[in-house]
N, C-alpha and C positions, 0 to 999 in steps of 0.2 A: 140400553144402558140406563140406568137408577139416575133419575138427578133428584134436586131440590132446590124449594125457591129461597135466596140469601133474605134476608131479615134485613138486611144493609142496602140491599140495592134492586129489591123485589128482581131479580134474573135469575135463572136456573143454571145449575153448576152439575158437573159429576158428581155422583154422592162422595167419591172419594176424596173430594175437596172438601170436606165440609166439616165445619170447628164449633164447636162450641164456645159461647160468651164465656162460661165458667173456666173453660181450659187455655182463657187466655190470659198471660201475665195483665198482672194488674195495672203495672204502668204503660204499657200498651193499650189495654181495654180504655183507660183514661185521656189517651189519645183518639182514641176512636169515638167515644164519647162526647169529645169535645167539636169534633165533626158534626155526628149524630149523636143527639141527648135523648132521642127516643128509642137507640139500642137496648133492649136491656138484659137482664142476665140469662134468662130463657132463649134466647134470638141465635140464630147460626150464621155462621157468613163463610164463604170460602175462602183458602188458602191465600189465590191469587188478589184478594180484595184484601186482606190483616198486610200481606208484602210491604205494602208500600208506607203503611203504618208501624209497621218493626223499622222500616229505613227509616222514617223521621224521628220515633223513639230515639233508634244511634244516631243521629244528627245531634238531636238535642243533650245528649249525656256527652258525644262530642265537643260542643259548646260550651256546656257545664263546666265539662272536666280542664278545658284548657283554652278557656274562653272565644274570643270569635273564629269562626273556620275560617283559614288558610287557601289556599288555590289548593296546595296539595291534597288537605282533608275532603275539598269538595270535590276535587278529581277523582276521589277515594270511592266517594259516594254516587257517583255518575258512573262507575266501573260497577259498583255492585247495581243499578238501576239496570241498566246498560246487559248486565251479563257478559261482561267482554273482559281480557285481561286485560291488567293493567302494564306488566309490560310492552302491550304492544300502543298503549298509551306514552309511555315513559319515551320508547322509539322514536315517537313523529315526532317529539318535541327537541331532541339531537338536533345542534346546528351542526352545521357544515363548517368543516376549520380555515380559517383565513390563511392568503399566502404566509405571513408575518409568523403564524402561530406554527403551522409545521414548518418553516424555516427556523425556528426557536428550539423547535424540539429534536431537527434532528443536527441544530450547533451542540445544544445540551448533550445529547446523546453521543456524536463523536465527541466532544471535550473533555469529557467523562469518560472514555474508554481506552486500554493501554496500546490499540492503534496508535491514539493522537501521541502516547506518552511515546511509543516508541520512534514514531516518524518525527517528531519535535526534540527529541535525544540525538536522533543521528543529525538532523539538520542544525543543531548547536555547534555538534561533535565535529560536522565539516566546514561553516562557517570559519570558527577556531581554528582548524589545520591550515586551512587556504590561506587564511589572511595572517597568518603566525609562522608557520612552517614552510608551505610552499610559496610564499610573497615575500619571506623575510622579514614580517611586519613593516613592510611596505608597501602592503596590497590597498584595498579601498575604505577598508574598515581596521587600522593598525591596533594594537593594543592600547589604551583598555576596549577597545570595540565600542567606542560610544554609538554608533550607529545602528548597532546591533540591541542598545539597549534600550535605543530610540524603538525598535521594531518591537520588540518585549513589550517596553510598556503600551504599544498602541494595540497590541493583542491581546494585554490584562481589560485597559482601558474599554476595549470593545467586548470582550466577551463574556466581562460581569454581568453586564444588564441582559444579555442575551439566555444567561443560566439565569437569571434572576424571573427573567418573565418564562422559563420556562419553567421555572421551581411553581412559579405564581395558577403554572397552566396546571401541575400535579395537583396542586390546592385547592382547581376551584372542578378539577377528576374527582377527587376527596370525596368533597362538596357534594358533587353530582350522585358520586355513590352511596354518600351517606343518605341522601334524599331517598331514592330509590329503594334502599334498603325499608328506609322508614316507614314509602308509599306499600311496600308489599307487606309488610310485618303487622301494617293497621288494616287491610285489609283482610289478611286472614283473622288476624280476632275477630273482625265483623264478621265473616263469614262463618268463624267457628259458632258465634253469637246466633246468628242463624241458624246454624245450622239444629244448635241446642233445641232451639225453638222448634225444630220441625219436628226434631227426634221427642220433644215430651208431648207433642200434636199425636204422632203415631201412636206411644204409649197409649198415651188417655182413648185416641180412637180406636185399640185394639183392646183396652178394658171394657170401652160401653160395647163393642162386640159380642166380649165376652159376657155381660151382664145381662142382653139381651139371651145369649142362649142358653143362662142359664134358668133365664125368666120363662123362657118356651120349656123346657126341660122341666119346668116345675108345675105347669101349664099342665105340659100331656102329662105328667105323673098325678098331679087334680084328679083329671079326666079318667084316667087307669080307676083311682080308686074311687070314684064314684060309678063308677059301670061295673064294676066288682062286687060294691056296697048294692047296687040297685039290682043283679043277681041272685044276690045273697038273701 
């Protein structure tokens, strides 16, 4: 296998990794520079050595663009170091829900559904008869049924806050989804970012390919015509 020795780190690489200073974005190269000042625009380095110099470039325009990184943005940037997805990032950091919280959610949920409406209709509907119709209104709760009204408002009373902190629990799903969303959508621009970078690496390495054999091609056609001329 072909290697060559990096200008950056005097170690030898596959030739397939191998870049040229000139084919490297300018504010990049200036990062790199600022490491090493004795890079200079003749020098070659490998793929795997500019990597981690493109990650700090998007760090720093990062920063730029929206001032200090966040936990999220840095989480962003250890996923693309890392090579690992960030969903399965976004996973381990899922708490576990408290009694209180699915207790809330599944009040909200039957309170909210035409179960409760229709079980809470017939249960008025016979309260009503019992104590009106078959008690005479003389049963335990007579007309107007204050006791009944007592029971009403101690189920308004209780199960406001209970929809309330479940509404608070949707808000902060929202929250979580909106994050997430964010964490993936800045990751793929980085990655798209990257990815640019690799594909005008290929280009430019499959021009000096080509340059090369057109250099050879023009070489042996020299040769041809000078062993034709020295014939002749």
């Amino acid at each position: 296998m072909q290697t060559f020795k990096s200008d950056l780190s005097q170690k030898r690489f596959p030739i397939a990794e191998r870049m040229s200073a000139k084919s490297i974005r300018k504010s990049v190269l200036e990062i790199v520079r600022r490491d090493r000042p004795d890079f200079g625009d003749e020098g070659f380095l490998a793929i795997s050595e500019l990597n981690p110099y493109r990650e700090q470039y998007i760090a720093e325009c990062l920063a730029n663009q929206i001032g200090q990184l966040t936990g999220l943005e840095k989480m962003v940037l250890e996923s693309l170091n890392d090579h690992s997805f960030i969903s399965e990032k976004l996973d381990s950091e899922e708490k576990p829900l408290t009694f209180g919280q699915k207790l809330a959610d599944r009040v909200a949920d039957f309170g909210g559904s035409w179960t409760f409406i229709v079980l809470f209709g017939a249960f008025l509907f016979a309260w009503i008869v019992l104590n009106y119709f078959v008690f005479a209104n003389r049963g335990f709760d007579p007309f107007p049924f204050i006791l009944l009204n007592l029971i009403l408002s101690c189920i308004a009373a209780l199960q406001a806050p209970v929809i309330m902190m479940s509404q608070n629990r949707q808000e902060e799903k929202d929250r979580e989804r909106a994050k997430k969303d964010y964490m993936i959508n800045l990751k793929s621009e980085l990655e798209i970012r990257l990815l640019h970078e690799k594909i005008d690496h290929l280009i430019i390495h499959q021009q000096q390919e080509l340059l090369e054999i057109q250099r050879v091609q023009i070489e042996m056609m020299s040769d041809i015509l000078r062993q034709s001329e020295s014939k002749s």
